[in-house]
N, C-alpha and C positions, 0 to 999 in steps of 0.2 A: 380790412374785412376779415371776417371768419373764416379759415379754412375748412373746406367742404368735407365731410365728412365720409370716411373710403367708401366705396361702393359694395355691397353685400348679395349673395343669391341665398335662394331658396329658402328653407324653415329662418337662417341669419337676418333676412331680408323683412320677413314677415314678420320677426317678432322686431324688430325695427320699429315697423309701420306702427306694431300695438299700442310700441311705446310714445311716438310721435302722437297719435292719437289721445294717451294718455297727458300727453304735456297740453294738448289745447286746455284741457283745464287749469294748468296754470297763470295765473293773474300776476302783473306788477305790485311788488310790496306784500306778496305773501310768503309767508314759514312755512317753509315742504317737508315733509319726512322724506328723506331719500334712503330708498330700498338697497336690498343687498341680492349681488348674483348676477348671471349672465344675460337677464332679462332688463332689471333694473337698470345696468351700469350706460343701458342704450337711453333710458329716462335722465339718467343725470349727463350724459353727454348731449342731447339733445336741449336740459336747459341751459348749457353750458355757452350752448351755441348760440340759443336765442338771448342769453344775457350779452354775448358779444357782438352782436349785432343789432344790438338795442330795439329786439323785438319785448323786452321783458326790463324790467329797470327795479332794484329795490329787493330780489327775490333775495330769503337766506335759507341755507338749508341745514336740516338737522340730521346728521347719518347716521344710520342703523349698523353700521360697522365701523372697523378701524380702517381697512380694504373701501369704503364708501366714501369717509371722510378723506383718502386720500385722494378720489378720484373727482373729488368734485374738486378742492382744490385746485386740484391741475387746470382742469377745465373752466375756471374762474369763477365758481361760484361759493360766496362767504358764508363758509361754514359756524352755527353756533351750537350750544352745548347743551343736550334737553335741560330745560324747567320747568314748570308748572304750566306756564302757558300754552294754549292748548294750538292747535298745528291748523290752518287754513286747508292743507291737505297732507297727504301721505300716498305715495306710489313704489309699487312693490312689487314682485313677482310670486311665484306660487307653485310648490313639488302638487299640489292635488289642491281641483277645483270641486266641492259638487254644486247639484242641479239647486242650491239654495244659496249657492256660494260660500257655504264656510271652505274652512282650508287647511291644510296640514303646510306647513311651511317649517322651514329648518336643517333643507339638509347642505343645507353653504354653512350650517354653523351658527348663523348671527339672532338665532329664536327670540333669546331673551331681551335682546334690545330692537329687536323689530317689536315685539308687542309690546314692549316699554312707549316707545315712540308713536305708534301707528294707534295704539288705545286711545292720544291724547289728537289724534286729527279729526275733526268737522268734516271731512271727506274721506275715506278710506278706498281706493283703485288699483288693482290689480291687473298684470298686464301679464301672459305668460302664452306659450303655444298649445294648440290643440292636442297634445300628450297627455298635459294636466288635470284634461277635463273625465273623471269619475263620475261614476253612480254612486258611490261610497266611498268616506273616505277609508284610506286605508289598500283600498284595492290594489295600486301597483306602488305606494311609496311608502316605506315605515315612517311612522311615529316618533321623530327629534322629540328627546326628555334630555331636559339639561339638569343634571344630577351634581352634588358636590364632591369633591375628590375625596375629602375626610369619609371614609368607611362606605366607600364606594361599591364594594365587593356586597355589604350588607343591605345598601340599596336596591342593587342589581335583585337581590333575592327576596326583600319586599313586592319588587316590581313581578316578578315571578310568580308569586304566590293568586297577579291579576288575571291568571290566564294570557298572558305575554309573552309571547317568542320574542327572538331579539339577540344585540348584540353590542356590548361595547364598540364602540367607534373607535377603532383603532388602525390607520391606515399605513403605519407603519411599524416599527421598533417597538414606539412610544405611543398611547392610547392618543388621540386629539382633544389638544385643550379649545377651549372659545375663547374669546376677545376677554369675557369675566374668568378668565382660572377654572375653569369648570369642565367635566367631563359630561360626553353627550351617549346615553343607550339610545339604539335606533330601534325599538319596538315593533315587531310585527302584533297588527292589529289579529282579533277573530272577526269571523267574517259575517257576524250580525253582533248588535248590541248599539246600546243608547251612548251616541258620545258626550252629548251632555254630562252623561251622570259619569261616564269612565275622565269628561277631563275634572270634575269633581273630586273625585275618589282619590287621581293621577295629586292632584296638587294640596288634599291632604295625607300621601305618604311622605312619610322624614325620609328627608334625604333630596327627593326633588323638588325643583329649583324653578323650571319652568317645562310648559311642556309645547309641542307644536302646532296645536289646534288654537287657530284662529276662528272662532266661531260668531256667526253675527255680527261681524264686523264690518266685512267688505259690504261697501256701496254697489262697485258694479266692476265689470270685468270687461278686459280690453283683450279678444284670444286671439292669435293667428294661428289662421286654417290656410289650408293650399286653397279654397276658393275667396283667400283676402280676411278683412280683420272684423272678427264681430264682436258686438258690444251684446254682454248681458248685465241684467240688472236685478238685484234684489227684489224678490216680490212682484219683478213685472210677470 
């Protein structure tokens, strides 16, 4: 038998539940996106669980990090490497939800290969605590732009030029690289304007690589609140 999974309080506890919640829609014999970050790693533990316990049979998953793919591993779920094929689902967490569900995601680092991955799922489900949830995005999280290292300095000041506050990502010594070699500006948004057009504009300037608007994507969203776990859904 599976080893039970340690015991958790409060907001730890609840974003749990979101994720549990989240895995009921996983099926036997389906390709998962698995998400990156402290919300996610409860989704890939959870089907880790249910693969070992032969509630789920057949699952493989495709990780959104290096940090993802280790952890599913561990937890015994066979990991494969994206291709073309498109993903039965993808579950994920999220630095900012809004009231339509798009989402600013990216500040764990893994942007570029979470929307690699999560573009190509038939489901797309987010799971994240009552923090996340915005009026706009931008309000309490910057803007992950994963930029190239080569004349980086020159990008910076293209992105400047957007009306963009902001800051190289640099948590140490050394700026922070991503999983791809890349360097991340964390963009402070203005506090009106059309993100449509700004992630537009964002991914045709030279230099960026990707940016953290996940727009129209998400199906529906799994949050934990201190009164328990609510489910919203696109368009309802």
């Amino acid at each position: 038998m599976p080893e039970p999974l340690p015991p958790l309080t409060g907001l730890e506890a609840l974003k749990r539940e979101a994720a549990v919640r989240a895995v009921t829609l996983v099926h036997s014999g389906m390709r998962v996106g698995l998400g990156t970050g402290s919300t996610a790693k409860y989704a890939i533990e959870e089907i880790g669980r249910r693969l070992a316990a032969g509630e789920l049979t057949g699952v493989v998953g495709v990780a959104t990090s290096e940090a993802s793919d280790a952890l599913a591993r561990q937890v015994g779920i066979p990991v494969e490497a994206l291709d073309p094929r498109p993903l039965d689902l993808a579950i994920d967490g999220a630095d900012e939800i809004d009231p339509d569900l798009n989402l600013i995601k990216g500040l764990g680092g893994a942007l570029l290969r979470e929307k690699l991955t999560e573009v190509q799922a038939r489901r797309f489900v987010i799971i994240a605590d009552h923090t996340k949830v915005v009026l706009r995005l931008g309000e309490k999280a910057p803007l992950p732009i994963e930029i190239a290292r080569f004349g980086f300095l020159s990008t910076i000041e293209r992105l400047r030029t957007l009306n963009l506050g902001g800051r190289l990502r640099q948590p140490g010594a050394q700026p922070y690289v991503t999983d791809n070699g890349n360097y991340i500006f964390d963009a402070q948004l203005p506090s009106s304007g059309d993100v449509l057009a700004l992630e537009r504009t964002l991914k045709g300037t030279l230099g960026v690589i990707e940016t953290g608007f996940f727009l129209g994507m998400a199906e529906r969203a799994f949050v934990a609140t201190p009164q328990g776990v609510q489910e919203q859904v696109r368009g309802a």
